[in-house]
C-alpha positions as CSV (number, residue, x, y, z in Angstrom):
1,X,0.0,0.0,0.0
2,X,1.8,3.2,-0.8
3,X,1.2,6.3,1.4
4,X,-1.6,8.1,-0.9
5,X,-3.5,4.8,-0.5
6,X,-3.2,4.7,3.0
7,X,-4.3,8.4,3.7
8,X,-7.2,6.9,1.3
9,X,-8.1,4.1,4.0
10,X,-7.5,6.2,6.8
11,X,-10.4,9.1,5.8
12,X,-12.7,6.0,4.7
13,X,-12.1,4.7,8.2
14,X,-11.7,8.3,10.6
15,X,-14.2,10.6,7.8
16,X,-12.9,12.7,4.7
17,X,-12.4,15.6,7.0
18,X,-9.1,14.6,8.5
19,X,-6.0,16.0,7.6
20,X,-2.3,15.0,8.0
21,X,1.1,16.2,9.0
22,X,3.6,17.3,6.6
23,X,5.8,14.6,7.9
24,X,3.3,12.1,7.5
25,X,4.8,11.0,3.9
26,X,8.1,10.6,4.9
27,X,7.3,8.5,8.5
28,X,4.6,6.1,6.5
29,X,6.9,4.9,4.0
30,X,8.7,2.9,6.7
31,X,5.8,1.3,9.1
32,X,5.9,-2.1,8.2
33,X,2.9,-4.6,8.5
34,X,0.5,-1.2,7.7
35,X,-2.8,-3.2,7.8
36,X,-1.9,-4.3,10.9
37,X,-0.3,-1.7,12.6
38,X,-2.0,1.3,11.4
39,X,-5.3,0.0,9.7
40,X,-5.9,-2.2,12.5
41,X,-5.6,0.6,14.9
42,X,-7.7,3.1,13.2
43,X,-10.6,0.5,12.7
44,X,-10.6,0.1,16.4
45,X,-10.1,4.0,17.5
46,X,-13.2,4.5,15.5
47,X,-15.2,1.4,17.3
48,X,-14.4,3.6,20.4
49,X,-11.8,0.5,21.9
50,X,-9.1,2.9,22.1
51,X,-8.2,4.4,25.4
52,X,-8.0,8.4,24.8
53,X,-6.1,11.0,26.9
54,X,-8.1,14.7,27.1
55,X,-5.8,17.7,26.2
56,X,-5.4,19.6,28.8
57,X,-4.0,22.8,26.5
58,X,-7.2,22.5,24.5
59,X,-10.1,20.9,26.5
60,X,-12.1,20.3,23.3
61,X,-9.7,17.5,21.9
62,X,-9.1,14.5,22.8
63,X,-6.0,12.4,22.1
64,X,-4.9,8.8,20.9
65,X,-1.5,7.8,20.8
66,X,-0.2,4.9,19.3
67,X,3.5,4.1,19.4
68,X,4.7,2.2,16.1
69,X,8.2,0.8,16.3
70,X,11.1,1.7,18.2
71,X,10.9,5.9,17.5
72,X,7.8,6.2,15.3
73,X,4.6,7.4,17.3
74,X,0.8,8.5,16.0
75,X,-1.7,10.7,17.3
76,X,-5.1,11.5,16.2
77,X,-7.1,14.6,17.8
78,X,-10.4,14.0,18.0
79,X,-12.6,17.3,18.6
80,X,-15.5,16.8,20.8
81,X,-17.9,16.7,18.9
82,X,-17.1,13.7,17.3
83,X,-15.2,14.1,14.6
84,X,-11.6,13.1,13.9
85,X,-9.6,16.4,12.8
86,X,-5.6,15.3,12.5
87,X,-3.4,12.2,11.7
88,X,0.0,13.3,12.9
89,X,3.0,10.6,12.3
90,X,6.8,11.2,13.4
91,X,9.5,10.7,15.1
92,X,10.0,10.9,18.8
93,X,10.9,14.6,18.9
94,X,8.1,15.5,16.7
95,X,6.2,13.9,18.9
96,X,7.5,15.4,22.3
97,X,6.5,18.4,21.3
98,X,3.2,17.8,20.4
99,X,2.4,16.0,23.1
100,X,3.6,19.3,24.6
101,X,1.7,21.7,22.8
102,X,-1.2,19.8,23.5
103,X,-0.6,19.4,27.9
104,X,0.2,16.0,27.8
105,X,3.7,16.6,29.3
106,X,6.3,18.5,30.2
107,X,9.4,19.5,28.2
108,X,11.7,16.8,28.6
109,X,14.5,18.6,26.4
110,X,15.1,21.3,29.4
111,X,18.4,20.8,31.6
């Protein structure tokens, strides 16, 4: 499945509405097993299986977080009103400060 396919699957699965990280291209092309560790994932985020963490920066979201591989990590925000808004994949970094961004955590760059 190359990456335009997947984005394909993922709005079929989360709604045409999502959008995706500029990263997302780049950090796709090297999941492996897709259908099962992506598609998989998504099917069951939208059959509400998915443990979620609120955002305490913006108290309309809510988070999932899915860690693929050894640096790779997804998050989807979900808005409350039910409706899945953004696919973010990275690296670790990326994903640091997100999480950051969003009040999941404290910087853990500082000295």
């Amino acid at each position: 499945m190359n990456v335009e396919e997947l984005k394909q699957k993922i709005k079929e699965i989360l709604g045409q509405n999502i959008i995706f990280n500029k990263e997302f291209d780049d950090y796709a092309k090297t999941i492996k097993n897709i259908e099962d560790n992506l598609i998989e994932w998504c099917l069951r985020l939208k059959n509400r299986e998915i443990k979620f963490e609120p955002a305490p920066a913006m108290r309309e979201c809510i988070i999932f977080i899915k860690k693929i591989g050894f640096s790779n990590r997804c998050i989807v925000v979900k808005i409350a009103n039910g409706e899945f808004k953004e696919f973010h994949l990275a690296d670790h970094l990326y994903y640091d400060i997100l999480q950051k961004k969003l009040g999941l955590k404290k910087d853990s760059y500082t000295c």
